[in-house]
C-alpha positions in Angstrom: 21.5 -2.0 22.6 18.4 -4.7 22.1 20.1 -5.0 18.6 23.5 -5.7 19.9 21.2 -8.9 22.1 22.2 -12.2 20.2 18.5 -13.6 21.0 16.9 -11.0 20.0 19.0 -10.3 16.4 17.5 -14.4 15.4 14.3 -13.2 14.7 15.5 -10.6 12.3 16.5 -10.5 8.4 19.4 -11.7 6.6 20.5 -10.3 3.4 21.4 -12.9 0.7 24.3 -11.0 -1.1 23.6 -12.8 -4.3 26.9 -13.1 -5.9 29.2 -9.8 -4.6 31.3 -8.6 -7.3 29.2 -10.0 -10.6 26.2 -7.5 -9.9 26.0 -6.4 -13.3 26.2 -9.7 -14.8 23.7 -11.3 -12.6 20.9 -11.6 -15.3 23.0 -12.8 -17.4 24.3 -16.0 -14.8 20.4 -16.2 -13.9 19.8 -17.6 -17.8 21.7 -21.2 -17.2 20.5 -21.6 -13.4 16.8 -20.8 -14.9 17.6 -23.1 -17.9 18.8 -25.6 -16.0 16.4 -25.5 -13.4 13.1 -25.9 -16.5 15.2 -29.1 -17.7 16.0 -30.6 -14.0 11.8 -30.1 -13.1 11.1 -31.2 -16.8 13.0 -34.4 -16.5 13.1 -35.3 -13.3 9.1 -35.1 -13.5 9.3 -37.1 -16.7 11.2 -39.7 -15.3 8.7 -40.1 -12.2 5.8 -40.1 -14.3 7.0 -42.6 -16.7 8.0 -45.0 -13.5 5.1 -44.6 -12.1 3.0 -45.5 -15.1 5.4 -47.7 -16.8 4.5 -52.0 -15.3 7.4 -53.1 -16.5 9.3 -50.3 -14.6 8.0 -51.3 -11.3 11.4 -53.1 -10.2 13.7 -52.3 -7.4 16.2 -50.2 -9.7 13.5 -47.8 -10.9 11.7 -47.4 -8.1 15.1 -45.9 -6.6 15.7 -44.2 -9.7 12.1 -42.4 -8.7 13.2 -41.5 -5.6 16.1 -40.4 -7.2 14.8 -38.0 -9.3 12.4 -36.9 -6.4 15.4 -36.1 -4.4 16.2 -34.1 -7.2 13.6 -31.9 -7.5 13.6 -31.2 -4.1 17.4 -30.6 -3.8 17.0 -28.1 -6.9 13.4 -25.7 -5.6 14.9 -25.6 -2.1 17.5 -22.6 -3.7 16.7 -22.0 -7.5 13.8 -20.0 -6.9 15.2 -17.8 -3.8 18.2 -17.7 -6.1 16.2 -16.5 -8.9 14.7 -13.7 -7.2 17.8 -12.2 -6.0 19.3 -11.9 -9.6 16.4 -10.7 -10.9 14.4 -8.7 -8.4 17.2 -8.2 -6.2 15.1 -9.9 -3.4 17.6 -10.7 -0.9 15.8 -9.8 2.4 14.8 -13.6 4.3 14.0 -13.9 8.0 16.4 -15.9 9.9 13.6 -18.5 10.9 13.5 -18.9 7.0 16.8 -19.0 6.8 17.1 -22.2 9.0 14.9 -24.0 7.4 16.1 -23.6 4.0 19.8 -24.6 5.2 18.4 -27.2 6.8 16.1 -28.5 3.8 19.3 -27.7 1.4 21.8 -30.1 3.6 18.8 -32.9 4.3 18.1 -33.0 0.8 21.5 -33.3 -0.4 22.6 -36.2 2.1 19.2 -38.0 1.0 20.7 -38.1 -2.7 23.7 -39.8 -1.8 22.2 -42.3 0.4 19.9 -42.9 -2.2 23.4 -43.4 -4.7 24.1 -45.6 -1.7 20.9 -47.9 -2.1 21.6 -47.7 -6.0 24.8 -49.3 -5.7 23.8 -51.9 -3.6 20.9 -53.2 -6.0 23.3 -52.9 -9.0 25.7 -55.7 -6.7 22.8 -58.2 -5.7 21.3 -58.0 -9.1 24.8 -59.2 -10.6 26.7 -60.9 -7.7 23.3 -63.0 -6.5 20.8 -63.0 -9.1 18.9 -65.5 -7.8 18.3 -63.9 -4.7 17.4 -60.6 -5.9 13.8 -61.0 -5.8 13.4 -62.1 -2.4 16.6 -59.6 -0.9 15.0 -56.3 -2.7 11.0 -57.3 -1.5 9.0 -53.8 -1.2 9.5 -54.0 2.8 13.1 -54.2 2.2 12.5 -50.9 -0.3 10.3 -49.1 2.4 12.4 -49.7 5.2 15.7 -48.4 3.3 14.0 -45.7 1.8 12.8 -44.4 5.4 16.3 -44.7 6.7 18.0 -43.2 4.2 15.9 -40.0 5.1 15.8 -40.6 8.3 20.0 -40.4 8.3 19.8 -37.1 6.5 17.1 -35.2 9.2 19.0 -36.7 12.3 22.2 -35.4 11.4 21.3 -32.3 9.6 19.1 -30.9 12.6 22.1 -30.2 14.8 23.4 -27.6 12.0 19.9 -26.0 12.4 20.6 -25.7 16.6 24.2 -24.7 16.4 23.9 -22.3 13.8 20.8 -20.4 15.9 22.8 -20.6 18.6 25.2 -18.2 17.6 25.5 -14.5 18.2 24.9 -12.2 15.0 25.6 -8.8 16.1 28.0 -8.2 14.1 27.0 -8.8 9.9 23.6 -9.9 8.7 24.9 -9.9 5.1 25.5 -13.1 3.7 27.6 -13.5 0.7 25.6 -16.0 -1.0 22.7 -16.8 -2.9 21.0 -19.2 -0.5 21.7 -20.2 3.2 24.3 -23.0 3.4 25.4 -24.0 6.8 29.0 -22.0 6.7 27.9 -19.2 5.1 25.3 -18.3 7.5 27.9 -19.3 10.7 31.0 -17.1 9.7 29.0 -14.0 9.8 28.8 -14.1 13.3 31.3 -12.9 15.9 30.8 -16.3 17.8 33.6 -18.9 17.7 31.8 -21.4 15.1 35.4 -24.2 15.1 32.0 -26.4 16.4 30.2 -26.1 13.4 33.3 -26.4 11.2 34.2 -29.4 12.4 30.6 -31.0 12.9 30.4 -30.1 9.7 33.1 -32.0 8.2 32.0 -35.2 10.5 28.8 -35.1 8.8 30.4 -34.8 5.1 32.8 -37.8 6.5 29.3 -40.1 7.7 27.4 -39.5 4.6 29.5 -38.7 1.7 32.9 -40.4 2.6 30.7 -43.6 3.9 28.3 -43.6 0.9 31.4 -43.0 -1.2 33.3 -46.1 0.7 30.3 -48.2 0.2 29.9 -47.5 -3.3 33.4 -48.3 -4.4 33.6 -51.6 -2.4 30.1 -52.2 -4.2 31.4 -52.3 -7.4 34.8 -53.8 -7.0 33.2 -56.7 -6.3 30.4 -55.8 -9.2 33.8 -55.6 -11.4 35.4 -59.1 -9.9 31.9 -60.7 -10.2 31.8 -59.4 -14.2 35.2 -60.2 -15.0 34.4 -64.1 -13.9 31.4 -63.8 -16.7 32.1 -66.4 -18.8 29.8 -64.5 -21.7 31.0 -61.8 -23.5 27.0 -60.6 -23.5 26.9 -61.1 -20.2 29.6 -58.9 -19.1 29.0 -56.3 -21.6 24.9 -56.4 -20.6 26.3 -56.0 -16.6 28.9 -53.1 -17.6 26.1 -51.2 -19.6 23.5 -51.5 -16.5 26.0 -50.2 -13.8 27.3 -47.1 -16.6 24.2 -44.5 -16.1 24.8 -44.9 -12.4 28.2 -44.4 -12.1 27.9 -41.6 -14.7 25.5 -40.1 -12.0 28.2 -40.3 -9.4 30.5 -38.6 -10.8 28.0 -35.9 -12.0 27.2 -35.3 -8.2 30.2 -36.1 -5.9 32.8 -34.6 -8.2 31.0 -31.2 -8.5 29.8 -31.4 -4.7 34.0 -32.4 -2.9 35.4 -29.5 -5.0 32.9 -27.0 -3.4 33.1 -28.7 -0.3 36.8 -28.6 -0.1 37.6 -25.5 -1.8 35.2 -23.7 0.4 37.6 -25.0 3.6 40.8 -25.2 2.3 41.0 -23.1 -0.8 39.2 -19.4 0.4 42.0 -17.1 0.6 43.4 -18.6 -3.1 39.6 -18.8 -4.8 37.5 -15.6 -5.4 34.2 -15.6 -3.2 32.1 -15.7 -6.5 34.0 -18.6 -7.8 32.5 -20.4 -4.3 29.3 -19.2 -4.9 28.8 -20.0 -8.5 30.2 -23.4 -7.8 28.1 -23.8 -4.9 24.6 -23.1 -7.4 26.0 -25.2 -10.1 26.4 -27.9 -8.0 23.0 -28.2 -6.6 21.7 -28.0 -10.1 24.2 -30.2 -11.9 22.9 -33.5 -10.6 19.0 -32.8 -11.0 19.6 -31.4 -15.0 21.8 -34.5 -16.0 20.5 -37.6 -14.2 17.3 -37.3 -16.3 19.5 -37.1 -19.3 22.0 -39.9 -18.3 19.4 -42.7 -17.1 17.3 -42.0 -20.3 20.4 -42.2 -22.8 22.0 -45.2 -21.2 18.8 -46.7 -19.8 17.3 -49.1 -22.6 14.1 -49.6 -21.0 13.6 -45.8 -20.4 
């Protein structure tokens, strides 16, 4: 009966189900994740390095781009490798205490990159819209300070996921069909009534993808009004070509990242499970592979 105890079942294992129905191709699927995963650490390290030794790269725009690509990395090795092990060692054992901690890391480091999108957005406008002003509006306090918020917004409203998803009971499955822990996957395996974390968790979508997202467009239609009013054909085309890699990047992320997201809510009874799940890996790794590439193809300095 101690296993039937809700308390008692957190401190036991989960099973990561990997991806149910695709066993037999699961090496196979591992080849891109691992490719993609070598190029994403390759490039994203690149990137920093090169920032980091590069003078002339020690402006506002690069220095976020670092952080960027920091984000990155982090986003990426807080699943690939867990993922890794399950389709090829069929590791899929993790204590729920690990568990927690990876969702949490997973969610944290995912909000982080579009707050970071966020702070991208809003040096691409002051560069163009006040020029003049840049220097003294994006000073390295100013950097600091919006750098610590921006992770500072992703841990304060990614820990409540972490305390309502331990509070739920799990006596009834501890098997979840995934390859890492994601906040929903991990709460509809218990027999607990988790409409909570549901909708928590579409507030938290709303505060930091729908306001990055809201941000970001009012950003650049003004970067597009203050452009059209160029009275330079070099200087608009010089201003388009700047804000191109970043809104390449957007698209990269948020488009991958909202189908998941919404498919995962709305669409489960019409999408296969593995569908959800591969999405769910590519999307994670989608942004860390192709913002190296991006930013050093449409990045001149770089």
């Amino acid at each position: 009966m101690s296993f039937l105890n809700g308390t008692s079942f957190t401190s036991a294992l989960f099973i990561l189900n990997g991806i149910p129905g695709l066993e037999e191709v699961h090496l196979w699927i591992s080849l891109p994740l691992c490719t993609m995963y070598s190029i994403a650490l390759t490039g994203n390290f690149g990137l920093m390095y090169l920032i980091h030794t590069e003078a002339s790269l020690h402006k506002p725009m690069y220095i976020f781009l670092a952080l960027l690509s920091f984000t990155d990395v982090l986003t990426c090795t807080s699943t690939v490798p867990n993922t890794l092990c399950i389709l090829w060692f069929n590791l899929k054992v993790i204590d729920f205490k690990a568990c927690l901690v990876q969702m949490f890391f997973v969610h944290t480091f995912t909000g982080m990159e579009s707050g970071v999108f966020l702070l991208m957005a809003l040096d691409h406008y002051v560069a163009i819209c006040y020029p003049l002003s840049y220097a003294t509006i994006f000073t390295n306090v100013v950097i600091a300070k919006a750098r610590l918020l921006t992770f500072l917004r992703g841990v304060m409203l990614i820990i409540p996921f972490t305390f309502l998803t331990k509070g739920l009971p799990y006596f009834r499955s501890n098997i979840i069909p995934n390859t890492y822990c994601d906040h929903m996957s991990v709460a509809k395996i218990s027999c607990g009534n988790v409409q909570v974390n549901a909708i928590y968790g579409l507030m938290v979508a709303i505060l930091i993808g729908g306001f990055d997202i809201l941000c970001i467009t009012i950003s650049y239609a003004m970067i597009l009004q203050a452009v059209v009013n160029l009275s330079s054909a070099d200087a608009r085309q010089k201003a388009f070509s700047t804000c191109t890699a970043h809104i390449c990047a957007i698209v990269i992320t948020y488009v991958p990242a909202f189908f998941t997201f919404f498919t995962h809510r709305f669409g489960g009874r019409t999408i296969p499970s593995h569908i959800h799940i591969i999405m769910a890996n590519f999307y994670l790794l989608m942004p860390p592979t192709m913002n190296p590439i991006v930013y050093g193809v449409k990045t001149k300095q770089i």
